[in-house]
C-alpha positions as a Markdown table, in Angstrom:
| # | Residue | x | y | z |
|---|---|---|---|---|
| 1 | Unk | -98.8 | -217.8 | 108.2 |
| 2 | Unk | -95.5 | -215.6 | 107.9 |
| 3 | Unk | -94.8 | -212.2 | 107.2 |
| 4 | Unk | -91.6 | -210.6 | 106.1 |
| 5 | Unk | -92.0 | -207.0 | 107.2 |
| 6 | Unk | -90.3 | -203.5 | 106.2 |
| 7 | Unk | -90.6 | -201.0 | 109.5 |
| 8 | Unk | -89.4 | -197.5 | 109.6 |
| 9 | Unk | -88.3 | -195.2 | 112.6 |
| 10 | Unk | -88.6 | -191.9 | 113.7 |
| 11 | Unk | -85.4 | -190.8 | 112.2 |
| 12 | Unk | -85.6 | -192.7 | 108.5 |
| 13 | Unk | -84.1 | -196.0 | 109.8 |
| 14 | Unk | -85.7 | -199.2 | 107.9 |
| 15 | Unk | -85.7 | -202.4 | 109.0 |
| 16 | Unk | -86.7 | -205.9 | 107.5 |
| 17 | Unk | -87.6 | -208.8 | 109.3 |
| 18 | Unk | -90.2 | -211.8 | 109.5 |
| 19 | Unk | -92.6 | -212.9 | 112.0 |
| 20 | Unk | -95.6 | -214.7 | 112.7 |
| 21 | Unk | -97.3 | -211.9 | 114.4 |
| 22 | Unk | -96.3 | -208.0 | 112.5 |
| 23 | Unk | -98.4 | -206.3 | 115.7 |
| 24 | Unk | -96.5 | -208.2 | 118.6 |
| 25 | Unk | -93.4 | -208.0 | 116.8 |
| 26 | Unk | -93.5 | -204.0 | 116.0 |
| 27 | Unk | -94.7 | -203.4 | 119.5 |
| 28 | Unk | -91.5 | -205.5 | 120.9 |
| 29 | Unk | -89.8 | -203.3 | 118.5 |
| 30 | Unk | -91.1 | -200.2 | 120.2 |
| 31 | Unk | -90.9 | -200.8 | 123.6 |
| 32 | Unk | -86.9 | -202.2 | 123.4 |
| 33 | Unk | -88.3 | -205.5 | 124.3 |
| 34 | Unk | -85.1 | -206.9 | 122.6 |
| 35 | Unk | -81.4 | -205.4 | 122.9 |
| 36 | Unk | -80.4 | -205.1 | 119.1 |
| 37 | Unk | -80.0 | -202.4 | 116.4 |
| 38 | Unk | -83.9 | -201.3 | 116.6 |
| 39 | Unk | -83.4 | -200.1 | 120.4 |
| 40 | Unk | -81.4 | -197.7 | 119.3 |
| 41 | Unk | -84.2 | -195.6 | 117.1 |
| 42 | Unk | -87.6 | -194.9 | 117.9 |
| 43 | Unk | -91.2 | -194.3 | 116.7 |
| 44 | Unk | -91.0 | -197.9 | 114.1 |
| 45 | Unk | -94.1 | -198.0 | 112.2 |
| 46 | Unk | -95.1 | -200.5 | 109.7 |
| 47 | Unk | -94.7 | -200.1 | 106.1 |
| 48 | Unk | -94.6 | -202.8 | 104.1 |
| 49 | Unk | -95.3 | -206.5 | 104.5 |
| 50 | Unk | -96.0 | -209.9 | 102.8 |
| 51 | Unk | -97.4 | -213.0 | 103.7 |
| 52 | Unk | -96.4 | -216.3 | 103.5 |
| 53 | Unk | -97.3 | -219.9 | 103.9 |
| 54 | Unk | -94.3 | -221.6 | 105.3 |
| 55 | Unk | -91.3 | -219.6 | 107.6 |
| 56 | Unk | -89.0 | -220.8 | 105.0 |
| 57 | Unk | -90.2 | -219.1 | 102.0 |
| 58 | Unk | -90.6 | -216.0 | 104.1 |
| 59 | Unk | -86.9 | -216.1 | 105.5 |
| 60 | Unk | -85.5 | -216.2 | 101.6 |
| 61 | Unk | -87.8 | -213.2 | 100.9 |
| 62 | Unk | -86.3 | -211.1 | 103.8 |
| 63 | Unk | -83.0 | -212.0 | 103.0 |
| 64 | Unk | -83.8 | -211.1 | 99.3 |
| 65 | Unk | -85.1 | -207.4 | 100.4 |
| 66 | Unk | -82.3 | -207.2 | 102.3 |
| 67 | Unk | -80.2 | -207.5 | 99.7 |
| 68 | Unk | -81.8 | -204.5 | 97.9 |
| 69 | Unk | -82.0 | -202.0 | 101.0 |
| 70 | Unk | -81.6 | -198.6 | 99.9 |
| 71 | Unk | -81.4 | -199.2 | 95.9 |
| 72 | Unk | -84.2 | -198.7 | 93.4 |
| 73 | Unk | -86.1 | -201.9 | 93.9 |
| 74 | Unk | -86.4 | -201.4 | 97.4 |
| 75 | Unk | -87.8 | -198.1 | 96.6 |
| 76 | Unk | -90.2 | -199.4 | 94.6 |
| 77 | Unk | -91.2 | -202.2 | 96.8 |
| 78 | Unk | -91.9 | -199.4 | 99.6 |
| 79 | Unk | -93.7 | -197.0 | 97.1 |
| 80 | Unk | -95.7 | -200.4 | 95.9 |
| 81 | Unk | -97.3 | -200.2 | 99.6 |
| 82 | Unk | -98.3 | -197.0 | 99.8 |
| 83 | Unk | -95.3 | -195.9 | 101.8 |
């Protein structure tokens, strides 16, 4: 199985990504594992996530959030989760 994944820092920062594994990949997030844009925030939690069957289909849903970051259906998909 995939995930896509929605993950928020400390400071209100949101990122969206996929993975097989949502734990390992938040904790590589948290300890700076990986030199990218998350290194440079802190305290990512999880708050949203799907699941999918193959990597594909989770790769075109993370690049569809993506394309809604910080308008009204990304709002709404966040809110859907509890968030």
């Amino acid at each position: 199985m995939y995930f896509v994944y929605i993950i928020q820092s400390l400071e209100g920062r949101y990122y969206i990504g996929s993975s097989e594994n949502t734990e390992r990949r938040l904790s590589q997030h948290n300890s700076k594992q990986f030199k990218g844009w998350t290194n440079r925030f802190s305290g990512w939690r999880l708050v949203y996530q799907e699941m999918f069957e193959s990597r594909t289909d989770a790769i075109i849903r993370e690049r569809e959030i993506k394309s809604w970051k910080g308008g009204r259906k990304f709002k709404s998909l966040l809110s859907s989760f509890g968030s």
